[in-house]
FITOR-490639 format. One record per atom (N, C-alpha, C): y, z, x; residue in one letter. Coordinates in steps of 0.05 Angstrom, whole numbers, plus 5000, padded with zeros to 4 digits. Example, Ala and Ser with C-alpha at 12.3 -4.5 7.8 and 13.67 -1.06 7.14 Angstrom:
<nodes>
488651565264A/491051565246A/493451565264A/495551425257S/497951435273S/500151575258S/
</nodes>
This chain:
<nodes>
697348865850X/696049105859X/695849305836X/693349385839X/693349605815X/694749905817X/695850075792X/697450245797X/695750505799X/695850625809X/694850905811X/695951165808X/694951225785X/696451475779X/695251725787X/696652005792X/700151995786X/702051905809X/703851775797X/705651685816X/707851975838X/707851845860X/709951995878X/713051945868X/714552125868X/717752045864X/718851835885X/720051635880X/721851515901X/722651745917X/722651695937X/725751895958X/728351745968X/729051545956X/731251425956X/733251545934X/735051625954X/737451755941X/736452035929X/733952105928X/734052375925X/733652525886X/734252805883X/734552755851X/737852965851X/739352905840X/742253095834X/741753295822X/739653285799X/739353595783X/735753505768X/734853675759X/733253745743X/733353985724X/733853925709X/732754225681X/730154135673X/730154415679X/726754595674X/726754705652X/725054675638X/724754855609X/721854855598X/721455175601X/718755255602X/718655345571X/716155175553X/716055205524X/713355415526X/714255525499X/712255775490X/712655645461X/709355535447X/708555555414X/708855785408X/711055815387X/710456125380X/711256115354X/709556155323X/709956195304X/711956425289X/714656465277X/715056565263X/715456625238X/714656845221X/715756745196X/717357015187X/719257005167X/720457235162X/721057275130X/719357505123X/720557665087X/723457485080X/723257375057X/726057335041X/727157515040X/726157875032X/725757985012X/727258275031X/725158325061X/725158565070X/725958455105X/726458155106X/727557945136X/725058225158X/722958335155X/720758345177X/719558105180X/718958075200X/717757835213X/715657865222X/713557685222X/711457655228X/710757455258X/710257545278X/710057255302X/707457235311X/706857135316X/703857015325X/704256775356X/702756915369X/703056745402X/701256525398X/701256345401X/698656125402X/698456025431X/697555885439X/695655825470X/697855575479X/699255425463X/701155245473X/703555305491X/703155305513X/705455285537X/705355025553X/707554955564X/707654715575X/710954665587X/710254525610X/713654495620X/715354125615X/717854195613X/717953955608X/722053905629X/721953735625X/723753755647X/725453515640X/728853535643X/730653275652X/731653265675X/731353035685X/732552885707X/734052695712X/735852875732X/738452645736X/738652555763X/739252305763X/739852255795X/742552205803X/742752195819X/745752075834X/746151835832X/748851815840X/750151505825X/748751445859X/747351065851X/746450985871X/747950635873X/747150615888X/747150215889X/744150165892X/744949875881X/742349685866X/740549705889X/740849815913X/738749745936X/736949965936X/738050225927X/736050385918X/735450465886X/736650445879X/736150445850X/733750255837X/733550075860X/731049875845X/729450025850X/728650155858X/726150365872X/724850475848X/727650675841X/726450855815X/726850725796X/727450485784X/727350305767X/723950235760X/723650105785X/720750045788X/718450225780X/720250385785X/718350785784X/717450735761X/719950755735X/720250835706X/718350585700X/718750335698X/716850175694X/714150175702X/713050275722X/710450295733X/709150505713X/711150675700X/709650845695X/708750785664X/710150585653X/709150365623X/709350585600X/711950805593X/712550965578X/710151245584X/709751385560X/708651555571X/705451575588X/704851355587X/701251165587X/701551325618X/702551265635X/702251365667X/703651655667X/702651735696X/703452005700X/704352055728X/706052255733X/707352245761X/707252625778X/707652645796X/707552845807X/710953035804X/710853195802X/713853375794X/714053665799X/715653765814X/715353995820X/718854105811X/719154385824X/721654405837X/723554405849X/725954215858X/726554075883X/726854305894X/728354585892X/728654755907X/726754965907X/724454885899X/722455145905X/719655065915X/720454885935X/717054675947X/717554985981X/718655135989X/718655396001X/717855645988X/717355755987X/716456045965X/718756275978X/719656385960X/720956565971X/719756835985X/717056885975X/715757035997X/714756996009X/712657166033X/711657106052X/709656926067X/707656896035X/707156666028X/704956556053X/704156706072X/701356566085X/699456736085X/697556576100X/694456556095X/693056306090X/690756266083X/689656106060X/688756236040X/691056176015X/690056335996X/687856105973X/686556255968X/684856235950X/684256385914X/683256235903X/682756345878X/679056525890X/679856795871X/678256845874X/675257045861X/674356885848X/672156855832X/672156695809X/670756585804X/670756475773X/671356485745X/670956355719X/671756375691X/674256525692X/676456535709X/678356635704X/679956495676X/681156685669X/682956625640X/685356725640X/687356695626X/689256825611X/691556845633X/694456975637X/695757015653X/695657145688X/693557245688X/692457355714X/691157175731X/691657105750X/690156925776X/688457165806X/686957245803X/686157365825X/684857245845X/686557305866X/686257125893X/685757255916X/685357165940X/684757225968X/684957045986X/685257116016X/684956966028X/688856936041X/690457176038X/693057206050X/692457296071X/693857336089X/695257486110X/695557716096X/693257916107X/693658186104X/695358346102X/695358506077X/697658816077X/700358666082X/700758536069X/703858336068X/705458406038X/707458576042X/710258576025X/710358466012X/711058285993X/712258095987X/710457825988X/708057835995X/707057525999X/708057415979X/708057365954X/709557285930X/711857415923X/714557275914X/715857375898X/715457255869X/717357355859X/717157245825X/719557075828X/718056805818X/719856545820X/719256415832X/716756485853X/715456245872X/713156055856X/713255905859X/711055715841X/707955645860X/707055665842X/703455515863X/702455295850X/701055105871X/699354945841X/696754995850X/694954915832X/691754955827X/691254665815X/688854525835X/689054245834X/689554095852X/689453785856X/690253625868X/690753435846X/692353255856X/692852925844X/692652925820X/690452835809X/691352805776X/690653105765X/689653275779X/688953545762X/690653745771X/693253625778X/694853905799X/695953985772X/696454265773X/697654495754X/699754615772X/702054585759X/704854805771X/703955065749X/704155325770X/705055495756X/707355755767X/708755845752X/710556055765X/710056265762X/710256485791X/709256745797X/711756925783X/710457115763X/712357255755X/713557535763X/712557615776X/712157905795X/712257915828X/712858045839X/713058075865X/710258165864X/709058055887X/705858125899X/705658175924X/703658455925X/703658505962X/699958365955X/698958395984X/696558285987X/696158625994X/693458666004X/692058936004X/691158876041X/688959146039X/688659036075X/686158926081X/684858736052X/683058536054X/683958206048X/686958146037X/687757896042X/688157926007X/687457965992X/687158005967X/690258055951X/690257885928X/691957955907X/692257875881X/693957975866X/692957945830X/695857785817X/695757645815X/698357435812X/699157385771X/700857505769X/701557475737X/702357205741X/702557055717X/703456755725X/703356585693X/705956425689X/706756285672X/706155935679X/704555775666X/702855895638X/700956055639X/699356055619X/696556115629X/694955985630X/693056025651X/691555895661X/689855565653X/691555395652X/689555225635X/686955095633X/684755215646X/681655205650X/681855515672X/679655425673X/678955635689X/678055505722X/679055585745X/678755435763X/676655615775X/675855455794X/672855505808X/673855645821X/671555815836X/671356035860X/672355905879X/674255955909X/674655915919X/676255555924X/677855585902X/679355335894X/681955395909X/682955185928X/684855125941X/687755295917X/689855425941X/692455525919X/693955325939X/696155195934X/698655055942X/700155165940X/701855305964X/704855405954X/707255315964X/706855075983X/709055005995X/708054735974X/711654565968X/712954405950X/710354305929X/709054555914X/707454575891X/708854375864X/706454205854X/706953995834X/705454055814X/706253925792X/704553875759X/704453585767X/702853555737X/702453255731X/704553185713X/706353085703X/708252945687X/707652645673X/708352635647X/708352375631X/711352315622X/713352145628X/715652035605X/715052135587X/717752285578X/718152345543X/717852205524X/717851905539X/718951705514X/718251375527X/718151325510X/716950995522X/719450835531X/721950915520X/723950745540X/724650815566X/724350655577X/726450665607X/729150525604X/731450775611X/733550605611X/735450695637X/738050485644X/739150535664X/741650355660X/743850535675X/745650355670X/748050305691X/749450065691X/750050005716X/753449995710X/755850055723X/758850045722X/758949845731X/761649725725X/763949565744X/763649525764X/763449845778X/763249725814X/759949805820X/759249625804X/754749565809X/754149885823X/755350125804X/753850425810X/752150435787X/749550515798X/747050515781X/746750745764X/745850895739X/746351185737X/743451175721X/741751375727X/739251435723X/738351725712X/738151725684X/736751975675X/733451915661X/732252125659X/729552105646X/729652415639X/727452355610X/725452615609X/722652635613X/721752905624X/718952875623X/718053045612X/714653085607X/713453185596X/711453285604X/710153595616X/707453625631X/705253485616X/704153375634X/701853165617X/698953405620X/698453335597X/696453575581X/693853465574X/
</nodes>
C-alpha cells in the first residue's frame, strides 16, 4: 500500500515529553575593537522539536517503529503539534477566519469569533492555517479580545509563511505543523526485560 504523507502519530503508548524549540536566523557580528554589535533579523524561523516516548513493550512499540520507517529519514513528513496545547487557553470560539488577503509579516487579522469576547486568545495558544500537507502551527503571542463585529488582530510566531487567502479556515483546537526527521536514522532500543525506548528529532518541514 502506498504511503501518504503527512503521517498521523501512533497513539499507542502516547508521547512522555516533547521539547519545543522555536529558531530565529539572526546574524550577529561584533567590533574587535569597540565589542558594538551589529544584528540583522533575516526571514528564517522554524520549529523543531525532540521526542521522547515511554518505555513500551514490543506490542506497541512496533507501531512507532513502523512510524520512523515509513517515514524513509527525512524524505516523508508527519503531523506535530503540542501535546498539551491541542485546547487554547482562551475563549477560543466562533469560526474564526483569516481575514482578507496578501497578509504578511507577524500580524494575522481575523474574524469570524464570538463577539466582544475577553480573552478569545491568550498568548501561548497555538492555531494552524492549512490542512494536511500545508498545515502551519503558529503561536499567539498576546492576549486578544475580539470587538463587537467577531473581529481580531493576532501577533503570532513565526511569520506568516505565505500569505493565506481570504477567508481561510483558523484551527485552534489540537493545531499541527508539518514535520520531517532530523536525520535519516531511525533508532531504538530494547533492555533485558524486552522495554522498548524511543527518541527522535524533528524538523518543521519547509
Amino acid at each position: 500500500m502506498a504511503i501518504s504523507y503527512p503521517l498521523a502519530l501512533p497513539t499507542q503508548a502516547g508521547i512522555a515529553k516533547v521539547r519545543l524549540i522555536a529558531n530565529d536566523v539572526v546574524a550577529v557580528s561584533q567590533s574587535p575593537f569597540t565589542a558594538v554589535q551589529q544584528v540583522y533579523k533575516y526571514t528564517g524561523q522554524f520549529w523543531e522539536a525532540d521526542i521522547t516516548l515511554p518505555p513500551m513493550k514490543r506490542a506497541d512499540a512496533e507501531y512507532w517503529i513502523s512510524f520512523l520507517l515509513k517515514l524513509n529519514g527525512p524524505y516523508g513528513t508527519f503531523l506535530l503539534g503540542d501535546p498539551n496545547g491541542g485546547t487554547a487557553r482562551g475563549v477560543a470560539t466562533g469560526t474564526p477566519l483569516v481575514n482578507g488577503g496578501s497578509q504578511t509579516g507577524n500580524e494575522l487579522i481575523t474574524d469570524g469569533w464570538t463577539t466582544s469576547q475577553t480573552g478569545i486568545l491568550k498568548a501561548g495558544d497555538y492555531i494552524q492555517l492549512g490542512t494536511g500537507a500545508t498545515s502551519q502551527l503558529y503561536k499567539v503571542l498576546d492576549d486578544v479580545n475580539s470587538d463587537g463585529s467577531g473581529n481580531a488582530t493576532l501577533t503570532i510566531w513565526p511569520d506568516l509563511r505565505s500569505a493565506p487567502a481570504n477567508n481561510a479556515t483558523i484551527t485552534v483546537s489540537n493545531p499541527k505543523g508539518v514535520f520531517r526527521l532530523a536525520s535519516g536514522q531511525a533508532t531504538w532500543d530494547i533492555s533485558e526485560a524486552a522495554i522498548y525506548g524511543i527518541t527522535f528529532g524533528a524538523r518543521e518541514a519547509l
